[in-house]
TORKOL-4160 file (C-alpha; in steps of 0.2 Angstrom, whole numbers, padded with zeros to 4 digits, m for minus):
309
<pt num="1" X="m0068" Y="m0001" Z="0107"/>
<pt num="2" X="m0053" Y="0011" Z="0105"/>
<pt num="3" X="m0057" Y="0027" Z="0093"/>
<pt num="4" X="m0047" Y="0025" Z="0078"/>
<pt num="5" X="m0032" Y="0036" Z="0077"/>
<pt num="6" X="m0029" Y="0050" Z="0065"/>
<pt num="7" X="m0016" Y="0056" Z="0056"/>
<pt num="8" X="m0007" Y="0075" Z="0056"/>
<pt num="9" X="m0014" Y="0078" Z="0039"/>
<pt num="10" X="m0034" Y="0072" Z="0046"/>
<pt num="11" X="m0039" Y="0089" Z="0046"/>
<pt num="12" X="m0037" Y="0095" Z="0028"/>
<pt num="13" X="m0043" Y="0079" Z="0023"/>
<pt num="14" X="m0058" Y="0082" Z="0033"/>
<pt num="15" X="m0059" Y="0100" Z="0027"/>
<pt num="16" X="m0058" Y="0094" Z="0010"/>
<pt num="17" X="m0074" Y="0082" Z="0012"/>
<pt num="18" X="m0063" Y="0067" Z="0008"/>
<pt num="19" X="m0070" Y="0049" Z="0010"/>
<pt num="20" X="m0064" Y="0042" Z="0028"/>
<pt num="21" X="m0063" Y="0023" Z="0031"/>
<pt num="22" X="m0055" Y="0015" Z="0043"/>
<pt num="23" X="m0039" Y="0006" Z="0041"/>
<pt num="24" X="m0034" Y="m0004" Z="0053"/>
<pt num="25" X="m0037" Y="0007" Z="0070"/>
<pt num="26" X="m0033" Y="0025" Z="0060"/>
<pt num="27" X="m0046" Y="0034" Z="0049"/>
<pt num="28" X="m0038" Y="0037" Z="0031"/>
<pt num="29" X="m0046" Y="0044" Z="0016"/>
<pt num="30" X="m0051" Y="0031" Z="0003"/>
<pt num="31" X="m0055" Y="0044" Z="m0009"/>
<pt num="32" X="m0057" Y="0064" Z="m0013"/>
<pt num="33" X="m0066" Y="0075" Z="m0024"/>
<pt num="34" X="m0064" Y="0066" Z="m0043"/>
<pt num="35" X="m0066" Y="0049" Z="m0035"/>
<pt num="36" X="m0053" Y="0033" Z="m0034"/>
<pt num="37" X="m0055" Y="0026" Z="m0050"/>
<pt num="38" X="m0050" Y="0044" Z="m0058"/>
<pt num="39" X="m0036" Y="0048" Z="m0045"/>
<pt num="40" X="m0029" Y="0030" Z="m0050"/>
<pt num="41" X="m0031" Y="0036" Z="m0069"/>
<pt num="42" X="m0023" Y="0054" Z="m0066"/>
<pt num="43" X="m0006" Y="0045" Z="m0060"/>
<pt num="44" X="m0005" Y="0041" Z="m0079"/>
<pt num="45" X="m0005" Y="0058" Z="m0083"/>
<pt num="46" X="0000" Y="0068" Z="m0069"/>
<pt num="47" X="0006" Y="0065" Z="m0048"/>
<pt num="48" X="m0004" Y="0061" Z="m0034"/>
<pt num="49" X="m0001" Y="0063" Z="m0017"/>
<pt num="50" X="m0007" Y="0049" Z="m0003"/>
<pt num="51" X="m0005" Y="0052" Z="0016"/>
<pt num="52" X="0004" Y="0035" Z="0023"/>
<pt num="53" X="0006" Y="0044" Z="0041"/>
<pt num="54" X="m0003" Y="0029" Z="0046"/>
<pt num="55" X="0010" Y="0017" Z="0041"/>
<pt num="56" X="0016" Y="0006" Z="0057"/>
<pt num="57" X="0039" Y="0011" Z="0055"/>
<pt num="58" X="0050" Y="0004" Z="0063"/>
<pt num="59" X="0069" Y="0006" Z="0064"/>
<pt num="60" X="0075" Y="m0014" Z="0066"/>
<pt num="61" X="0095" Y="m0016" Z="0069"/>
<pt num="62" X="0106" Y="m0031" Z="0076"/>
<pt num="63" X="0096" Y="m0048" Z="0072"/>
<pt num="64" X="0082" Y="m0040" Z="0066"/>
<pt num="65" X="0092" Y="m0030" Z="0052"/>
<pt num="66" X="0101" Y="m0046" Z="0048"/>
<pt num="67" X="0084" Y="m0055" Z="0045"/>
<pt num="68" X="0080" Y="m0039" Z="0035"/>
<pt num="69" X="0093" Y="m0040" Z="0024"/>
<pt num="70" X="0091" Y="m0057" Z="0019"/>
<pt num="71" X="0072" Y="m0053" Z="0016"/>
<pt num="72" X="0074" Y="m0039" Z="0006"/>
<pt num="73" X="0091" Y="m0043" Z="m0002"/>
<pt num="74" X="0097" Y="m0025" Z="m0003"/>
<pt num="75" X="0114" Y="m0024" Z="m0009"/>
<pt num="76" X="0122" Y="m0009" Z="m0003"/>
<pt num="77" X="0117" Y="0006" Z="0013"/>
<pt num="78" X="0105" Y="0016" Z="0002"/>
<pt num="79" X="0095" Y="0004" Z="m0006"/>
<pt num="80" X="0074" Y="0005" Z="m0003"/>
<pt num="81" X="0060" Y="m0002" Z="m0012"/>
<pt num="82" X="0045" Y="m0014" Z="m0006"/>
<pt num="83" X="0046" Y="m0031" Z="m0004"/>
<pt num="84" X="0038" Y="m0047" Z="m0001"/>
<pt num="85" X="0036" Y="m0053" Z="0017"/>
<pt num="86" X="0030" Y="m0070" Z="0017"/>
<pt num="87" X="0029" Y="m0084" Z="0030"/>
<pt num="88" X="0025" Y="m0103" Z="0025"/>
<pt num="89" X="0023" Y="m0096" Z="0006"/>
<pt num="90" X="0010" Y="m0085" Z="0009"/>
<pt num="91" X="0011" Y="m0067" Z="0008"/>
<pt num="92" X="0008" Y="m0055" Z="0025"/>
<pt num="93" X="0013" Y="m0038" Z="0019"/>
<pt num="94" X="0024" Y="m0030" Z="0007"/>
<pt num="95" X="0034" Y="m0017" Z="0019"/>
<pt num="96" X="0044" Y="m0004" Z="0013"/>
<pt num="97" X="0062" Y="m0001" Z="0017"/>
<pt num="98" X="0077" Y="0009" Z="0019"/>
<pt num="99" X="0092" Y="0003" Z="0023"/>
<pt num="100" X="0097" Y="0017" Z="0032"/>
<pt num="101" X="0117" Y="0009" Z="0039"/>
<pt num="102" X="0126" Y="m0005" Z="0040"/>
<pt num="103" X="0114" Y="m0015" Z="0051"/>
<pt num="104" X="0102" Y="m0003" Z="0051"/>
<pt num="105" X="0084" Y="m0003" Z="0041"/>
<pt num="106" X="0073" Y="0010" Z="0042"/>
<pt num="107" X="0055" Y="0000" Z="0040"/>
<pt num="108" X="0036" Y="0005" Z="0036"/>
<pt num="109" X="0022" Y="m0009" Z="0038"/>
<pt num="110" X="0004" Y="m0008" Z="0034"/>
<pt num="111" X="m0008" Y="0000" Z="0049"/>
<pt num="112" X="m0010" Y="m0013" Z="0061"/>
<pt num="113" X="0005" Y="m0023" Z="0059"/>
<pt num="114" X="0013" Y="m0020" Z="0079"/>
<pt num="115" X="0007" Y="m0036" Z="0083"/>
<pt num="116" X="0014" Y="m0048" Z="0070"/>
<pt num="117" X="0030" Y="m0039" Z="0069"/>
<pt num="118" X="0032" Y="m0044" Z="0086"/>
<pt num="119" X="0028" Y="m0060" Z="0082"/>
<pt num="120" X="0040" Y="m0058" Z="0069"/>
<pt num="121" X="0055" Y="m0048" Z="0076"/>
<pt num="122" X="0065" Y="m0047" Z="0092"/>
<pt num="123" X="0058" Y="m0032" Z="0101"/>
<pt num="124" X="0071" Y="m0029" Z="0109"/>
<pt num="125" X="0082" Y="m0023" Z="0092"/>
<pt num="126" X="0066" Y="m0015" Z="0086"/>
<pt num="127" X="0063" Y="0004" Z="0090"/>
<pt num="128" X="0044" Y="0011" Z="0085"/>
<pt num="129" X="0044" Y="0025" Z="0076"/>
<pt num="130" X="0027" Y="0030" Z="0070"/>
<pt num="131" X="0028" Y="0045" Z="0082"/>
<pt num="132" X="0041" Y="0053" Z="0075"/>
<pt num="133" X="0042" Y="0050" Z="0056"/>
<pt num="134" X="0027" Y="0055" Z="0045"/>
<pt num="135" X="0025" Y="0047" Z="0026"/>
<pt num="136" X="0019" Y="0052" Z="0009"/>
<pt num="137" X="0019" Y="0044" Z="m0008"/>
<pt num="138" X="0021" Y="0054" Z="m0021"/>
<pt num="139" X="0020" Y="0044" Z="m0038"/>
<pt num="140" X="0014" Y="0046" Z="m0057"/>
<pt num="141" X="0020" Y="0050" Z="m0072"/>
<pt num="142" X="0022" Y="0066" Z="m0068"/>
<pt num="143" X="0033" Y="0062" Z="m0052"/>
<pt num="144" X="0048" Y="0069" Z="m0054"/>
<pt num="145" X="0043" Y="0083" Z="m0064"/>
<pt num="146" X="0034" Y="0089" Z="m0048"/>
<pt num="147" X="0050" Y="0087" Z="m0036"/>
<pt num="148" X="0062" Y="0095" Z="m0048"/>
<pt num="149" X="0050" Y="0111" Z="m0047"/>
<pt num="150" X="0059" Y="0110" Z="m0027"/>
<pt num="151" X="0076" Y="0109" Z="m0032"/>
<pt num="152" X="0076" Y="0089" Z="m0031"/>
<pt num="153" X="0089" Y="0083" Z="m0045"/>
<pt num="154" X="0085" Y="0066" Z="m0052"/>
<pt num="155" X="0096" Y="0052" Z="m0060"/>
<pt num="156" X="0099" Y="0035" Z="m0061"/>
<pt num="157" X="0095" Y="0033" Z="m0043"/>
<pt num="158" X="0079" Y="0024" Z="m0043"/>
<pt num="159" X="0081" Y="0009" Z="m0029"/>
<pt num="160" X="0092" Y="0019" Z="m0018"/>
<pt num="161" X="0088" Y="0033" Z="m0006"/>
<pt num="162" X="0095" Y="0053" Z="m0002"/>
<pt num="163" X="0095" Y="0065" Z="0008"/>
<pt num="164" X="0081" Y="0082" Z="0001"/>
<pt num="165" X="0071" Y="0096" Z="0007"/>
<pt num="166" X="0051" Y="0101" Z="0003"/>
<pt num="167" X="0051" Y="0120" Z="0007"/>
<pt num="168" X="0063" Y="0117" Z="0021"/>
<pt num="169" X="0056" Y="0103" Z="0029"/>
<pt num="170" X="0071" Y="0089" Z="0028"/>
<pt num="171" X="0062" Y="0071" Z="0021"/>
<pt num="172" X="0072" Y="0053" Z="0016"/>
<pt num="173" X="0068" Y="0052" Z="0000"/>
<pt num="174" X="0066" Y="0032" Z="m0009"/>
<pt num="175" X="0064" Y="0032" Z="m0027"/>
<pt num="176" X="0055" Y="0018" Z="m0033"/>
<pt num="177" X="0046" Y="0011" Z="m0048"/>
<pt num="178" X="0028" Y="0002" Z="m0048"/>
<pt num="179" X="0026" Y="m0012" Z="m0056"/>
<pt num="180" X="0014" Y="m0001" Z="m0069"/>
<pt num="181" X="0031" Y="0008" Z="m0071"/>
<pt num="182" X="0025" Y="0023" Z="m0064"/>
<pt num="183" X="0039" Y="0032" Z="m0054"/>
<pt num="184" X="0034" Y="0033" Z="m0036"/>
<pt num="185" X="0046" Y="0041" Z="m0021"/>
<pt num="186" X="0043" Y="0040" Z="m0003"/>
<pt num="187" X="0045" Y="0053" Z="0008"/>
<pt num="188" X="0048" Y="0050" Z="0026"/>
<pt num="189" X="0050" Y="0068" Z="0037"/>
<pt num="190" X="0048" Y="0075" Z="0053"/>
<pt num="191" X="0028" Y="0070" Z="0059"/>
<pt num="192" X="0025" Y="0087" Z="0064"/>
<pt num="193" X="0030" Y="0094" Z="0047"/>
<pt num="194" X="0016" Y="0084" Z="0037"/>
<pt num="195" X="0006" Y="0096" Z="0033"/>
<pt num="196" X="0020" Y="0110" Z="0026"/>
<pt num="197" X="0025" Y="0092" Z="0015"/>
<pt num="198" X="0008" Y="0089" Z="0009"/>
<pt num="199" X="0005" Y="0108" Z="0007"/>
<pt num="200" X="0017" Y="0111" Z="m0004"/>
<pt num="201" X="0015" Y="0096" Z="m0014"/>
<pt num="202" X="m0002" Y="0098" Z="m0016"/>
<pt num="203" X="m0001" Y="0115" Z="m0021"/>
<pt num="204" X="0011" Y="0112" Z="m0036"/>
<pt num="205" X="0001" Y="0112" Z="m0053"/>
<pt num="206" X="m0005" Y="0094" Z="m0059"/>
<pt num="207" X="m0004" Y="0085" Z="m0043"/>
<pt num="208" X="m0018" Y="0076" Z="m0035"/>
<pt num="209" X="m0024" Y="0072" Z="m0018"/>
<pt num="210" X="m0026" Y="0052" Z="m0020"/>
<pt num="211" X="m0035" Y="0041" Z="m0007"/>
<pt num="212" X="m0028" Y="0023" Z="m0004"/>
<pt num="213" X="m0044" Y="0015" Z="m0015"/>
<pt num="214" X="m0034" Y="0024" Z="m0032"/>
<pt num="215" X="m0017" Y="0014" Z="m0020"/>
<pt num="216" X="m0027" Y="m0001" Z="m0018"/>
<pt num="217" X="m0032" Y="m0003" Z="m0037"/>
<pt num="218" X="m0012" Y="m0004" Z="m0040"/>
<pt num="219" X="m0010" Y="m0015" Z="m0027"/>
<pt num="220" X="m0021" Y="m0027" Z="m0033"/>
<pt num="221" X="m0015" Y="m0026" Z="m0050"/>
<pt num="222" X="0002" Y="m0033" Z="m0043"/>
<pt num="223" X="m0008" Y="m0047" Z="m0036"/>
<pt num="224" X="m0007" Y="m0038" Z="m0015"/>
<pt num="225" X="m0020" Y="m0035" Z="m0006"/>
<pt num="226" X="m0031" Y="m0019" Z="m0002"/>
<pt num="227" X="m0019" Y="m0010" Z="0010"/>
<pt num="228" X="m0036" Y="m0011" Z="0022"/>
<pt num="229" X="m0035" Y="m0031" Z="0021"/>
<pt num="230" X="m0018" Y="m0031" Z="0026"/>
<pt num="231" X="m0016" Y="m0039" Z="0043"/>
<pt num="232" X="m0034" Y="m0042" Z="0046"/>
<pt num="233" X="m0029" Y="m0060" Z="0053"/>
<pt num="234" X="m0040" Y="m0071" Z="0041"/>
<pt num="235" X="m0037" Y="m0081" Z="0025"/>
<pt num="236" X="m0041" Y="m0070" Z="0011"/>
<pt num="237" X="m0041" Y="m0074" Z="m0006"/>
<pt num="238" X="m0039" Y="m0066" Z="m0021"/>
<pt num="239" X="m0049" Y="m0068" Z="m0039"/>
<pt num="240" X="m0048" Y="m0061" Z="m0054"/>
<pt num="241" X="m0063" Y="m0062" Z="m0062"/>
<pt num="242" X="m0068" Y="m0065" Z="m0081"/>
<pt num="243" X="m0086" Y="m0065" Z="m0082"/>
<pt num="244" X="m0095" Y="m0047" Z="m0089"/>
<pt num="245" X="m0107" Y="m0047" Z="m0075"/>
<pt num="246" X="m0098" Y="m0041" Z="m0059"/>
<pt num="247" X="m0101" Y="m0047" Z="m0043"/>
<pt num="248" X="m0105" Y="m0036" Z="m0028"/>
<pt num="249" X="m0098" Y="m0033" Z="m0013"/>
<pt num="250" X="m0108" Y="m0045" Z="m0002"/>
<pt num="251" X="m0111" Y="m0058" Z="m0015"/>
<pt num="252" X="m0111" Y="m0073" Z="m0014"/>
<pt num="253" X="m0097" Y="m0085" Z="m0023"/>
<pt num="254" X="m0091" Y="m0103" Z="m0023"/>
<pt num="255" X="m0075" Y="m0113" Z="m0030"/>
<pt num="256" X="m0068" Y="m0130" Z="m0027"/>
<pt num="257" X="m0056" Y="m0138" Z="m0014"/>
<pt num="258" X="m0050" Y="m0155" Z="m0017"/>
<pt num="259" X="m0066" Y="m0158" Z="m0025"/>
<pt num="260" X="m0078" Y="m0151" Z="m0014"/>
<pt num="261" X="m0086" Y="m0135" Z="m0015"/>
<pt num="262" X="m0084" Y="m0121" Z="m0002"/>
<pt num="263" X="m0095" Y="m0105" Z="m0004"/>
<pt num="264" X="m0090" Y="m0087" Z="0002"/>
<pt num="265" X="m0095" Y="m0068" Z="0002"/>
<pt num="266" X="m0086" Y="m0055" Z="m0008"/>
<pt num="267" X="m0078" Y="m0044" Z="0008"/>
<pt num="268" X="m0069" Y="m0031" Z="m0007"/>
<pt num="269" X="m0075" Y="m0030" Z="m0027"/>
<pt num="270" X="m0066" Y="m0017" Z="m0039"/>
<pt num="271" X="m0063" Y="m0013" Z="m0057"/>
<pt num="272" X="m0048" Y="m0008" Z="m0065"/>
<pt num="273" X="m0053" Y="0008" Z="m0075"/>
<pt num="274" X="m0050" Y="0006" Z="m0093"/>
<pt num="275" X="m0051" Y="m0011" Z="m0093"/>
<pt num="276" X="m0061" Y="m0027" Z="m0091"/>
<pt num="277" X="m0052" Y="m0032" Z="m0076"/>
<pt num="278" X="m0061" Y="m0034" Z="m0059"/>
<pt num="279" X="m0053" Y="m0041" Z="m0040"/>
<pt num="280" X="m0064" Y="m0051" Z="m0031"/>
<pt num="281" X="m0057" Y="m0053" Z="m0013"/>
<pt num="282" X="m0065" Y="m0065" Z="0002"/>
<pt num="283" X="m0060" Y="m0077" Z="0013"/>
<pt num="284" X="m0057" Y="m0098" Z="0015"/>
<pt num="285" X="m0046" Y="m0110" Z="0008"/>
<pt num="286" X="m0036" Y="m0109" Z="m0005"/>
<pt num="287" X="m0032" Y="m0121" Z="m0021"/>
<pt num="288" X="m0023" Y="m0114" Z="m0035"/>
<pt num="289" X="m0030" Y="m0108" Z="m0050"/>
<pt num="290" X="m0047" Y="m0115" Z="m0044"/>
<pt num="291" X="m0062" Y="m0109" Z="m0055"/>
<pt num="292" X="m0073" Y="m0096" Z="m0043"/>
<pt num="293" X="m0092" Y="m0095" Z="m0046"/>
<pt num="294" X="m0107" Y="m0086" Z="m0042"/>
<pt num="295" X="m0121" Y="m0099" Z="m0038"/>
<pt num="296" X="m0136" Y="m0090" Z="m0046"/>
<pt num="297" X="m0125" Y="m0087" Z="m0063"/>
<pt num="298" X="m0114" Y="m0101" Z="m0064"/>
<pt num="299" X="m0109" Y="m0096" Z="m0082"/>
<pt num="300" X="m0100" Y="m0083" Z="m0075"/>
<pt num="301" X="m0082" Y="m0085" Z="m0068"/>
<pt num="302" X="m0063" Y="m0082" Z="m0062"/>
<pt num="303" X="m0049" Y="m0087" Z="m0055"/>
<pt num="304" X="m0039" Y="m0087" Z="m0038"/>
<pt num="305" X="m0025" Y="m0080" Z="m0038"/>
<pt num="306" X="m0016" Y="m0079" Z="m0022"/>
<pt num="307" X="m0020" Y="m0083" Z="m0003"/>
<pt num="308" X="m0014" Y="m0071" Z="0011"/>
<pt num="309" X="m0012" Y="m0074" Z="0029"/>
């Protein structure tokens, strides 16, 4: 078995005694210090930080950009944001992109996402670029009060794309909004320059190191799944459950398809901070707003949600 890759900023994550996981073939910090559910919550409050170095990118022009553009459904050069990728009606990933030309897009996929993009795309229009660029989010409340202590000027740009520097070190910048409404910007920069752009960031008051459990609790939120799920080649579903006593990781859960019943472990469980709200996420077959059980407390329940490839 290969050794998971690690990105530029592995070693002050390390140093910092972050939580490594893997994700995909890299090891990425799920969470620091204070915890995922209290990074997720200081986003309400303040900025966090999360390392994305290990983001597959990919520049895609000719037929490629063309099938880009009619994915995404940018209007202009400069427009960015995530959006749905989906194949058959059911979700794969939600990329982001930048599109950097005329027939040029600038693209970021979840860790492990080579293979299906080449399912996907012409290779032959499609450069890697994962050596070259690194990526950061930096999003929260308190977003664009962090970039404006570097200079960064912000107006009605969010959607689009420009041009900035983070103590010297030139980035892309894509202002974006999450669907909490917290402001979120993406910075793409030279690889080798990740730690002076996390540096700097994180050494600006109020900002927080976040893993991707305090990113995965927003993407579940927006009914996607943990970024760790993304591209793991099997059926997963989503639940949201309703019941007051959680299920575990591990546990076991059952729901109907087409009348019969189908049984399954819970691969990923979290709960929303601040509220009652828990994702359940497993594998099988999926049947829309089908009720999902747990055999030894059947009084207990949720609902799926959504089916991933």
């Amino acid at each position: 078995m290969a050794s998971p890759n690690k990105t530029p900023l592995f070693d002050y994550h390390f140093e910092v005694g972050a939580k490594m996981v893997p994700v995909g073939n890299w090891t990425m910090p799920f969470q620091f210090g204070d915890g995922y559910k209290a990074e997720y919550m200081h986003a309400f409050e303040g900025t966090c930080i999360t390392d994305f170095c290990c983001a597959e990118i990919y520049r895609m022009t000719g037929a490629n950009a063309e099938k880009m553009q009619k994915i995404t459904e940018f209007a202009a050069v400069g427009d960015c944001g995530f959006f749905e990728w989906k194949k058959e009606d059911r979700l794969i990933d939600t990329p982001f992109a930048v599109c950097m030309a005329e027939g040029d897009f600038l693209t970021a996929f979840a860790p492990s996402g080579k293979k299906i993009c080449s399912e996907e795309f012409d290779a032959a229009e499609m450069q890697e670029l994962s050596e070259i660029f690194g990526c950061i989010a930096v999003w929260g409340s308190g977003c664009y009060e962090t970039l404006s202590k570097f200079g960064i000027e912000f107006g009605d740009w969010c959607g689009r794309s420009k041009k900035i520097e983070i103590d010297s070190v030139r980035c892309i910048a894509c202002d974006v909004e999450l669907d909490d409404g917290l402001p979120c910007v993406m910075l793409f920069f030279d690889r080798e320059k990740a730690d002076d752009v996390w540096i700097a960031l994180f050494n600006t008051a109020g900002v927080w190191a976040a893993g991707l459990g305090a990113w995965d609790l927003l993407r579940l939120q927006q009914i996607q799944p943990p970024y760790n799920a993304v591209n793991c080649r099997l059926p997963l579903l989503l639940c949201r459950w309703n019941g007051r006593k959680y299920p575990s990781k591990l546990a076991k859960v059952e729901w109907s398809v087409k009348n019969e019943i189908r049984q399954s472990q819970v691969i990923y469980a979290s709960v929303v901070p601040d509220t009652d709200e828990m994702f359940l996420l497993f594998s099988g077959e999926f049947e829309a707003d089908s009720v999902v059980k747990m055999p030894e407390n059947p009084a207990e329940s949720g609902v799926l949600l959504e089916q991933y490839c």
